[in-house]
C-alpha positions as CSV (number, residue, x, y, z in Angstrom):
1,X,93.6,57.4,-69.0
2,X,90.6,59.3,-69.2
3,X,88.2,56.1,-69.8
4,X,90.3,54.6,-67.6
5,X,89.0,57.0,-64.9
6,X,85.4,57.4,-66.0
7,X,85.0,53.2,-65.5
8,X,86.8,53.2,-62.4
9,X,84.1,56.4,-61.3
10,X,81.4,54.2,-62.8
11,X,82.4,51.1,-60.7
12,X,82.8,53.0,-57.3
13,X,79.1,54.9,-58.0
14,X,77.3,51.3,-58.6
15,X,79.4,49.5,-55.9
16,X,77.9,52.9,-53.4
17,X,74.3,52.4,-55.0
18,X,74.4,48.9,-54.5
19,X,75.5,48.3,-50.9
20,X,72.8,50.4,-50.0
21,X,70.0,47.8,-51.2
22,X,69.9,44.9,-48.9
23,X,67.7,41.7,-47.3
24,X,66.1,42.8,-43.4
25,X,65.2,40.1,-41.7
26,X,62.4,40.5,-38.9
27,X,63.6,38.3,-35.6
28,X,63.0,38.3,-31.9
29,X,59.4,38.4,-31.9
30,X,57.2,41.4,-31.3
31,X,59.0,44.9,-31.6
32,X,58.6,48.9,-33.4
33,X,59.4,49.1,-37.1
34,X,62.0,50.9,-36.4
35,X,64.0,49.2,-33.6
36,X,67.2,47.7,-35.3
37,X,67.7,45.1,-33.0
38,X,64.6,43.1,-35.0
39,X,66.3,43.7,-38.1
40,X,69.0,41.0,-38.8
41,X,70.9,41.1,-42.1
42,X,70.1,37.4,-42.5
43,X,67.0,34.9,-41.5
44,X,67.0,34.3,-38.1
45,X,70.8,36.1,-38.1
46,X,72.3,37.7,-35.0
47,X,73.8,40.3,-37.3
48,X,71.6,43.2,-37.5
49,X,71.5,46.2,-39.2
50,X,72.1,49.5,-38.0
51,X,69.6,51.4,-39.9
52,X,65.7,50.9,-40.6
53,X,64.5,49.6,-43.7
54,X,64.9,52.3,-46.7
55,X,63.1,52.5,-50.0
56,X,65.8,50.4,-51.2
57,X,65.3,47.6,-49.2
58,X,63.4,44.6,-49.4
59,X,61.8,43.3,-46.0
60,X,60.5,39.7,-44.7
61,X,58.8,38.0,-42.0
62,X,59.7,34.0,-42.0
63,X,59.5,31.3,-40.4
64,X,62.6,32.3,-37.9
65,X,60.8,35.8,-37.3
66,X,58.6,34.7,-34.5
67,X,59.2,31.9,-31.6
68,X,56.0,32.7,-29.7
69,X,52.5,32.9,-30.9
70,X,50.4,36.2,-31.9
71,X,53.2,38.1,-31.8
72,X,53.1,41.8,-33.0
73,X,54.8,44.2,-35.4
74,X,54.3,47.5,-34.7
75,X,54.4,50.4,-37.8
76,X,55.5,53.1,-36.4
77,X,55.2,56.9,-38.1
78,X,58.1,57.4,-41.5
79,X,58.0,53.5,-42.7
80,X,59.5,52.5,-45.8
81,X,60.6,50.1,-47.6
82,X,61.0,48.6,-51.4
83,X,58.9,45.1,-50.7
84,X,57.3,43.6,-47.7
85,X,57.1,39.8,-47.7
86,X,55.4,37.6,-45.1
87,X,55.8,34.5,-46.7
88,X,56.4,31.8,-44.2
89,X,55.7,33.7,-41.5
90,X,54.8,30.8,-38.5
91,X,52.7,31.3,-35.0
92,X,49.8,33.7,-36.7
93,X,51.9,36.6,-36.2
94,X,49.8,40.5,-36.6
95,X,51.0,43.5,-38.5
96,X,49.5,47.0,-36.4
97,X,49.5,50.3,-36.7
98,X,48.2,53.4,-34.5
99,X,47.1,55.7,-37.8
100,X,50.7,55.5,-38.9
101,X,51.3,55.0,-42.7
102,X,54.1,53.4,-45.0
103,X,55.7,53.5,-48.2
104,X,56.2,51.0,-50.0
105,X,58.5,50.8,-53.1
106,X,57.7,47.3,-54.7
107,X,55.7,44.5,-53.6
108,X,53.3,43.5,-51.1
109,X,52.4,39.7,-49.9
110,X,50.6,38.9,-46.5
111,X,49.0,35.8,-46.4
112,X,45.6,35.3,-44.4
113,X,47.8,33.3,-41.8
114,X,48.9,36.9,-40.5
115,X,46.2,38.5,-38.6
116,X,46.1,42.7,-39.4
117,X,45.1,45.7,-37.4
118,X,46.7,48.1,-39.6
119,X,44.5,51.4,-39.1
120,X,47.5,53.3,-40.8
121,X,47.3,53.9,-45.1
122,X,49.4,52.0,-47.9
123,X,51.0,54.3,-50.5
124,X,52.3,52.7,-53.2
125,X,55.2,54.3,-54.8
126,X,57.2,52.5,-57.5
127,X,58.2,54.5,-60.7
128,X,59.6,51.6,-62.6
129,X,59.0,47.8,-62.5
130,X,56.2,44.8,-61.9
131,X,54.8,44.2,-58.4
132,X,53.1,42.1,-56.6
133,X,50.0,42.4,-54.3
134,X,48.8,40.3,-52.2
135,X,46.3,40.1,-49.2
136,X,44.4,36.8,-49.3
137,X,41.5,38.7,-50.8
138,X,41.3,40.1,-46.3
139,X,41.1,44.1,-45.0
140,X,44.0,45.5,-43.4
141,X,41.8,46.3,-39.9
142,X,38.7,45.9,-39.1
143,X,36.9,47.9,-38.8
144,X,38.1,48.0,-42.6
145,X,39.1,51.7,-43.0
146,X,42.3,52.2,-44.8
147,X,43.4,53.5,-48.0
148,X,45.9,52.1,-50.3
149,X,47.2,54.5,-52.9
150,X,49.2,54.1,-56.4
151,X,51.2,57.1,-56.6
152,X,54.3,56.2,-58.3
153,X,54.0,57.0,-62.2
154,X,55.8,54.6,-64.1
155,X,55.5,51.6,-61.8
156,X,52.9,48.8,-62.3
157,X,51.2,46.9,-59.5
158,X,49.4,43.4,-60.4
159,X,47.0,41.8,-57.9
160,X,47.6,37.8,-57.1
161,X,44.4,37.9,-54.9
162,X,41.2,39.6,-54.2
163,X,41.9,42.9,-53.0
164,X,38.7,43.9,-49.5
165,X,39.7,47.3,-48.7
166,X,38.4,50.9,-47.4
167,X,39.2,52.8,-50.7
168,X,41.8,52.7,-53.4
169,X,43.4,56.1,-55.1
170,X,45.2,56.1,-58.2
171,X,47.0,58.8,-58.7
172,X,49.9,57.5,-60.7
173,X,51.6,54.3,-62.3
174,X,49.0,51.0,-63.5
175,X,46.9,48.9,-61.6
176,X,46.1,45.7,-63.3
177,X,43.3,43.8,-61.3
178,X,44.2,40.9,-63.2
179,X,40.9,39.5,-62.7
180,X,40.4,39.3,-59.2
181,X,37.3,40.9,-57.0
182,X,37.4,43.6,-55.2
183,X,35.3,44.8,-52.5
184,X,36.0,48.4,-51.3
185,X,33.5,51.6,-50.6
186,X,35.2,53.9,-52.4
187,X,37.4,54.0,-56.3
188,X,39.0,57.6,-56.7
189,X,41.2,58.6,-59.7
190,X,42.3,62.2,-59.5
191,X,45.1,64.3,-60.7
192,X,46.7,64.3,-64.4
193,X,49.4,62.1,-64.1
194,X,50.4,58.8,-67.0
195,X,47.9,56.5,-64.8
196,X,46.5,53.0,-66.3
197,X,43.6,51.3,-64.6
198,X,43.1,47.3,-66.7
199,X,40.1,45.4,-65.4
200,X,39.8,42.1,-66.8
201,X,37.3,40.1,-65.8
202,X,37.5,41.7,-61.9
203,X,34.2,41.9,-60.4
204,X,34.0,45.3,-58.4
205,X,32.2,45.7,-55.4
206,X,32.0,49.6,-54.4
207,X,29.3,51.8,-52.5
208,X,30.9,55.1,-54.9
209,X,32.8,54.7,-57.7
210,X,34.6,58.4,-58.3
211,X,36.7,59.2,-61.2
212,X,37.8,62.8,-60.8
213,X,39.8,63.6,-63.6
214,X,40.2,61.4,-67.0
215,X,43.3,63.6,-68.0
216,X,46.0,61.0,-67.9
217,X,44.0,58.1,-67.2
218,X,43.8,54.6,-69.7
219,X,41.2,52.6,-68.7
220,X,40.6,49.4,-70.2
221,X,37.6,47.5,-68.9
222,X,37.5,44.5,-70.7
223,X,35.3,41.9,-69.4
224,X,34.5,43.9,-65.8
225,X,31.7,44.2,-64.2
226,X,31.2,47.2,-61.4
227,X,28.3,47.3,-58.6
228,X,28.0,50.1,-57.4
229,X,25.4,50.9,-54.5
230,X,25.6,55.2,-54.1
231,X,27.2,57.2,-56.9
232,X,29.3,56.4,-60.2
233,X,31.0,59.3,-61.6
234,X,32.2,58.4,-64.7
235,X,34.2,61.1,-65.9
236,X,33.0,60.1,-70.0
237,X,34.9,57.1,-69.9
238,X,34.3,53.8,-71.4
239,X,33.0,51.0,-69.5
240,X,32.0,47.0,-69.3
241,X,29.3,46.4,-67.2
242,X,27.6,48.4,-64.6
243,X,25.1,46.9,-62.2
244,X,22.9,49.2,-60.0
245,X,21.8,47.9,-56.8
246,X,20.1,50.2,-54.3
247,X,19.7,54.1,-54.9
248,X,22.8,55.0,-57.3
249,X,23.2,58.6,-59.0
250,X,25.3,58.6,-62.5
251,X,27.1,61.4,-63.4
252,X,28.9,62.4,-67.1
253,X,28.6,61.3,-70.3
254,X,29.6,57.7,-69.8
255,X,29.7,54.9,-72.2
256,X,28.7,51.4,-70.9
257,X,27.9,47.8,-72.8
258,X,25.1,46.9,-70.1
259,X,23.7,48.8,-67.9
260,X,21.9,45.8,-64.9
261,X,19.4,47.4,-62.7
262,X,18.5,45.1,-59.8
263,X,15.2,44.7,-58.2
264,X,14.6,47.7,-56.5
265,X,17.0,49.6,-57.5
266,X,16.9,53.4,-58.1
267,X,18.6,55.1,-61.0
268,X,19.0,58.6,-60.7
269,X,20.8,59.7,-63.9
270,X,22.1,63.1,-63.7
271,X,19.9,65.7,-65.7
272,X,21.4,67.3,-69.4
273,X,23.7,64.0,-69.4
274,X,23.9,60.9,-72.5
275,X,24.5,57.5,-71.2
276,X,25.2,55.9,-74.5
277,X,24.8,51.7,-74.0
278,X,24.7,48.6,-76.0
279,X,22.4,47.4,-73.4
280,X,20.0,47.8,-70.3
281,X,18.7,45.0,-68.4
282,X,16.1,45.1,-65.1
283,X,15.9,42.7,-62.7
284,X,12.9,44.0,-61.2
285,X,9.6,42.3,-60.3
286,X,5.3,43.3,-60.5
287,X,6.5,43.2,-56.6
288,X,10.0,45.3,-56.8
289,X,10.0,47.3,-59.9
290,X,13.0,49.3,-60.8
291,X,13.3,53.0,-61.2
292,X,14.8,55.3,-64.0
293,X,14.8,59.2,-63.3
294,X,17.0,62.2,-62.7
295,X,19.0,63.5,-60.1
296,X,16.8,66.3,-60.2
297,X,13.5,65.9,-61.3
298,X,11.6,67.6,-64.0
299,X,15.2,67.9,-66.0
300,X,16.0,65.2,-69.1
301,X,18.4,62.6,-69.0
302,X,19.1,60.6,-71.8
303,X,19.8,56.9,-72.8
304,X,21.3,56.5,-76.6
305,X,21.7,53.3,-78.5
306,X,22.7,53.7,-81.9
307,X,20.5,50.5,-83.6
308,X,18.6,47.4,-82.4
309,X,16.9,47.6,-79.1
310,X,16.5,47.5,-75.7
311,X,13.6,45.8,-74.1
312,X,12.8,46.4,-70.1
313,X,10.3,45.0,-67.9
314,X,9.0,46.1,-64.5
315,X,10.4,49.8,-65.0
316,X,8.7,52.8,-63.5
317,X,10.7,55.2,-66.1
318,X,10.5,59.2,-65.3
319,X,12.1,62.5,-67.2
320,X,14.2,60.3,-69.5
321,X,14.8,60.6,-73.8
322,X,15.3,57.2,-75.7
323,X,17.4,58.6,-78.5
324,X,20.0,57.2,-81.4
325,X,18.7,54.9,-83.9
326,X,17.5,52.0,-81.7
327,X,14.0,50.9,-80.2
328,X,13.7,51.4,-76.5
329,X,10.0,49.7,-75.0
330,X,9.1,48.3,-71.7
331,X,6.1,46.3,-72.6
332,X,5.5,44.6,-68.9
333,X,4.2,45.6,-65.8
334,X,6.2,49.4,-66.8
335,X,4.8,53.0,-65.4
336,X,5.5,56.2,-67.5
337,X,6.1,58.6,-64.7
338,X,6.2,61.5,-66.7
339,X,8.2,64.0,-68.9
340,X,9.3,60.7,-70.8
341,X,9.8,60.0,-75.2
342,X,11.1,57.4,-77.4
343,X,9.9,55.0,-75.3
344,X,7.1,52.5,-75.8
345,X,5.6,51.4,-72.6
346,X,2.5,49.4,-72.0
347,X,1.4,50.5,-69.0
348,X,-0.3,48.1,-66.9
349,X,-3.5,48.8,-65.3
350,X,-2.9,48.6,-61.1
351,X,-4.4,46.0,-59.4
352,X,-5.2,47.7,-56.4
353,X,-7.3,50.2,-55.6
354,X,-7.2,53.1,-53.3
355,X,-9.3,52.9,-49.9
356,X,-9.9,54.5,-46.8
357,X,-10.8,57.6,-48.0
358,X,-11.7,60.1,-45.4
359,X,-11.8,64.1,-44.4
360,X,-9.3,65.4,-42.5
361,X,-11.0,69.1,-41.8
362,X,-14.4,70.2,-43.4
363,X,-14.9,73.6,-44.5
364,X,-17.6,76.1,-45.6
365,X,-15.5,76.7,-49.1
366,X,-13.0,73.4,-48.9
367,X,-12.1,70.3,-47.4
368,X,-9.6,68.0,-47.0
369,X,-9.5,64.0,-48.1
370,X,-7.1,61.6,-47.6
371,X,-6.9,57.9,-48.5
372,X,-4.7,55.0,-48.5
373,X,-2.9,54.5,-52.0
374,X,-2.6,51.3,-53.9
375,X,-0.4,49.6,-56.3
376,X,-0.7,52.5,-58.9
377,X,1.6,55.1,-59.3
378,X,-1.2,58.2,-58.9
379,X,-4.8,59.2,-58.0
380,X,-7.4,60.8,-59.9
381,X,-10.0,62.7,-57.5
382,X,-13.8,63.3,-58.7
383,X,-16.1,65.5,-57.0
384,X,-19.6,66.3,-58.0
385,X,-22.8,67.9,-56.0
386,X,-24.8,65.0,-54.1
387,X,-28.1,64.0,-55.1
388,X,-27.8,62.5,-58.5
389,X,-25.4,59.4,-58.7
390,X,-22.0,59.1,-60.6
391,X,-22.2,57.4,-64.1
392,X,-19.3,58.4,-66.2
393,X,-15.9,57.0,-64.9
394,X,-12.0,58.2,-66.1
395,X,-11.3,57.0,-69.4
396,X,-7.6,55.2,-70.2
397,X,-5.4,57.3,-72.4
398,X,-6.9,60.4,-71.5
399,X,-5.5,63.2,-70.1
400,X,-7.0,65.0,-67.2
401,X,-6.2,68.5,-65.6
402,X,-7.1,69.1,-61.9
403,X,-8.4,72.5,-60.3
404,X,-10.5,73.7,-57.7
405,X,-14.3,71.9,-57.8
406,X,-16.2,73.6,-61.0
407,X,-12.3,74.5,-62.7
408,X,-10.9,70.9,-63.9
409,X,-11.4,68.8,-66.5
410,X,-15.2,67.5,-66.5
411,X,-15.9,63.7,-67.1
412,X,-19.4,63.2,-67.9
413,X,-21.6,66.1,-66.6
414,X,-21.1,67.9,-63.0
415,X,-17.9,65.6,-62.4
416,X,-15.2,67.9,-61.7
417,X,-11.6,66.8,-61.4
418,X,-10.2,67.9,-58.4
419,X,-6.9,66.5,-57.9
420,X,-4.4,64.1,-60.2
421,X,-1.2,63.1,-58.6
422,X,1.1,60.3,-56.9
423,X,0.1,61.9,-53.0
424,X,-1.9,60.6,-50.4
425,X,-4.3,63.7,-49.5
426,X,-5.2,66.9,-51.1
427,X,-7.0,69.7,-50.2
428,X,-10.4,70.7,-52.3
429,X,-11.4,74.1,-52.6
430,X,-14.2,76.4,-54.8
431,X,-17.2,74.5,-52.9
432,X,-20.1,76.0,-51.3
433,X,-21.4,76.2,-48.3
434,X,-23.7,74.2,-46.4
435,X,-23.9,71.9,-49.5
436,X,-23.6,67.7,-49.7
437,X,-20.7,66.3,-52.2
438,X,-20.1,63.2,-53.1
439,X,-16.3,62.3,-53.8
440,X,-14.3,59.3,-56.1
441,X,-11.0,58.5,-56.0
442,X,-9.1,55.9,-58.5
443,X,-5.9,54.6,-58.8
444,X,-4.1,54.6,-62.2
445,X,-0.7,54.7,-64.0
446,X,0.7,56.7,-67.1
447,X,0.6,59.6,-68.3
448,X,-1.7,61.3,-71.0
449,X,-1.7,58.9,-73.5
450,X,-0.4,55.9,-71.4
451,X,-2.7,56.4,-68.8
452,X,-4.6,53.5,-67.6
453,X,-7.0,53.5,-64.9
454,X,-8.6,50.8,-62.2
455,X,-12.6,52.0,-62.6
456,X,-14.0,49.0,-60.2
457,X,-14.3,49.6,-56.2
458,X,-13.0,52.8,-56.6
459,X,-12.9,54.5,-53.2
460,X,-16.2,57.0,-52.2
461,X,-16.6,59.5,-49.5
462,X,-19.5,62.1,-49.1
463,X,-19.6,65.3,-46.5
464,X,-21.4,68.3,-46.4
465,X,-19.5,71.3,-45.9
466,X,-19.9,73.8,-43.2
467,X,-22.8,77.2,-43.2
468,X,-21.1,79.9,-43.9
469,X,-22.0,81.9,-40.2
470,X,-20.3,78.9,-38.8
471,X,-17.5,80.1,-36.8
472,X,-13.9,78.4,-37.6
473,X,-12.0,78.4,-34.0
474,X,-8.4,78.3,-34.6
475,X,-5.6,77.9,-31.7
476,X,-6.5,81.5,-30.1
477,X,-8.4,81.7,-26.5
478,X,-12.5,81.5,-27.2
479,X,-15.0,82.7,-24.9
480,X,-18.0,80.1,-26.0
481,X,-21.3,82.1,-25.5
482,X,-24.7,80.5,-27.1
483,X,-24.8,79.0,-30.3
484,X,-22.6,76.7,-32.6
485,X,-18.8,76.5,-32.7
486,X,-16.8,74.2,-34.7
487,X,-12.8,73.7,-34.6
488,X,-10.9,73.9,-37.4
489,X,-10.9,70.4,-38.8
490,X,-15.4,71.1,-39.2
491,X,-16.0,68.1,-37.1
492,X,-17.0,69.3,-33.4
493,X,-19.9,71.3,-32.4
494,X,-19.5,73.2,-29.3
């Protein structure tokens, strides 16, 4: 009597359960979410429900859901529903909403027949079972700002199309891109919950990739490859490919196979971290080099492969260690920018030198020259006294140290090094007064050792610097008596 009971108890709680899952069907053209009369129990049914949709229950827009064209479906604030199906859906009908979200507890298929103005966010919510989702590889709005979020642990979400969206959270549950592209602006993973994230052979599209927490998280990348345009934060997972385009920063202790730096592109690794790689490619040109440094310069980033090598061309490199078993060079058209080892780069003599150079503001104990750079990546400034001619020029692979005229490093006799640096100007002091000069100014690359300097139509100047009774007006109010007056740039007499 007892089983007896407990089966007839068993029958009557999955007969309740059950009969609370059912089919709406969307009719009668454009209408709220949540107006019944537009849910019918069948398609194209005059039966309707008495409810909106719950969790429970599966949805669908067919080919008996809209008599009249560009018809709309409005989302109104607390939607929900297990799967939303537009399938068959005739007369380019539009889903809409005002900022207001839904749930969804299964599947999602809108084909690109169905035009979208959805400004509201997707939450996905599923803690047990496969879904489906599909958009035609087309945003929800445009402008495309909306967020579609996996939060349901335990449920598993598969794309059948490319997925162009705002941003996409995982929180909770597996996302399998199943080899489809995406194109969003922003990746986010936070939280600790059981959360799966499998790649294939997806090609990612994202301005800031932004893993926030790897506690929980699975990630298997497979054959993926992920552009990313601002910031990666890695969070010391494994990864395929990366491909930097634009100016990126990369954060943590990452492991990648390649690492693809585009022409042009800017990698800003942040400072005390290891990216360990199997590989590093540029894409740059002699015209569009790329650019390794830190987020902060001065500090040490580091790249580690563990054998072999890695070969770069067109690289200006800066504040970056080659470390772990394996030769790192970057033998063409490369620029050591400084604070760099275990790397072996040829650096290419510049091909253009500086010109224009002119004085800005003439002292009695300094002045101030400025010239127009060329296709080096610094300037090396030479001053001597005028009346005997220059004869030594800068040697390659030699390391000069600037100071004020009569303090710097000396090449050949009474050529003082005044300046060494990647600006465009610089001011020049411990000179005397009333006394001619005679400037140079070269373009090179390198550093120390790797420094390679352009010695032919170097760019001259020549000045004379003011007496020392000359009087300096600055911006104050001056009477102007008898005599000689000069402004503070030395180059009017008054």
């Amino acid at each position: 009597m007892i089983n007896r009971f407990l089966l007839s108890s068993l029958v009557v709680l999955i007969s309740v359960f059950t009969s609370h899952a059912a089919n709406y069907f969307w009719v009668g053209n454009s209408g709220n979410w949540t107006d019944v009369s537009h849910w019918a129990t069948t398609s194209g049914g005059s039966t309707k429900h008495t409810v909106p949709p719950t969790s429970l229950d599966d949805v669908f827009f067919d080919a008996n859901s809209f008599s009249l064209a560009s018809q709309t479906v409005t989302v109104t604030s607390g939607a929900v529903c297990r799967s939303m199906n537009w399938t068959g859906a005739t007369n380019t009908p539009k889903i809409s909403s005002f900022f207001n979200d839904i749930d969804i507890y299964g599947s999602l298929i809108i084909p690109a027949t169905v035009n979208r103005d959805f400004l509201g966010n997707v939450h996905f919510k599923a803690t047990s079972g496969a879904h489906t989702i599909d958009l035609a590889n087309l945003p929800l709005s445009t402008p495309n700002n909306e967020i579609i979020s996996f939060e349901g642990v335990g449920g598993t979400w598969t794309l059948s199309s490319g997925l162009t969206i705002y941003r996409v959270d995982l929180k909770g549950g597996t996302l399998n891109t199943n080899n489809q592209p995406l194109t969003i602006s922003l990746f986010s993973s936070s939280g600790t919950n059981a959360r799966a994230l499998t790649l294939g052979s997806s090609v990612i599209t994202c301005a800031t990739w932004d893993v926030q927490s790897a506690t929980g998280l699975t990630m298997t990348p497979s054959a993926s490859a992920i552009t990313t345009t601002f910031r990666f934060n890695g969070k010391g997972l494994t990864y395929n490919n990366l491909v930097i385009s634009g100016t990126v920063e990369l954060y943590d202790n990452n492991i990648f196979n390649t690492i693809t730096l585009q022409a042009g592109a800017i990698l800003k690794l942040k400072e005390g971290t290891t990216q360990t790689i199997s590989g590093l490619v540029s894409n740059g040109s002699a015209g569009n080099p790329v650019t390794i440094k830190t987020v902060t310069d001065g500090v040490i980033a580091t790249f580690s492969k563990a054998s072999g090598s890695v070969s770069i061309n067109n690289a200006r490199i800066q504040d970056n260690t080659a470390t772990g078993g394996a030769t790192f060079s970057a033998p063409v058209g490369s620029v050591d920018l400084g604070n760099v080892t275990g790397w072996n780069i040829t650096v290419v003599e510049p091909t253009t030198q500086v010109t224009s150079a002119q004085f800005t503001k003439v002292l009695p104990t300094s002045v101030e020259l400025r010239w127009t750079i060329g296709n080096g990546s610094k300037r090396l400034v030479v001053v001597r006294q005028a009346g005997t001619t220059f004869v030594d020029d800068p040697v390659d692979g030699t390391t000069y140290t600037a100071g004020a005229f009569g303090a710097g490093s000396t090449i050949g006799t009474g050529n003082y090094v005044v300046y060494s640096g990647n600006a465009d100007r610089t001011l020049i002091t411990g000179l005397t007064a009333n006394t001619a000069y005679f400037f140079k100014v070269y373009e090179f690359s390198g550093t120390g050792a790797t420094s390679n300097f352009l010695i032919t139509s170097e760019a001259t100047a020549t000045t004379t610097t003011l007496p020392s009774t000359a009087v300096i007006m600055s911006n104050s109010p001056v009477t102007v008596c008898t005599g000689k007056y000069y402004d503070t740039g030395g180059n009017g007499v008054y």
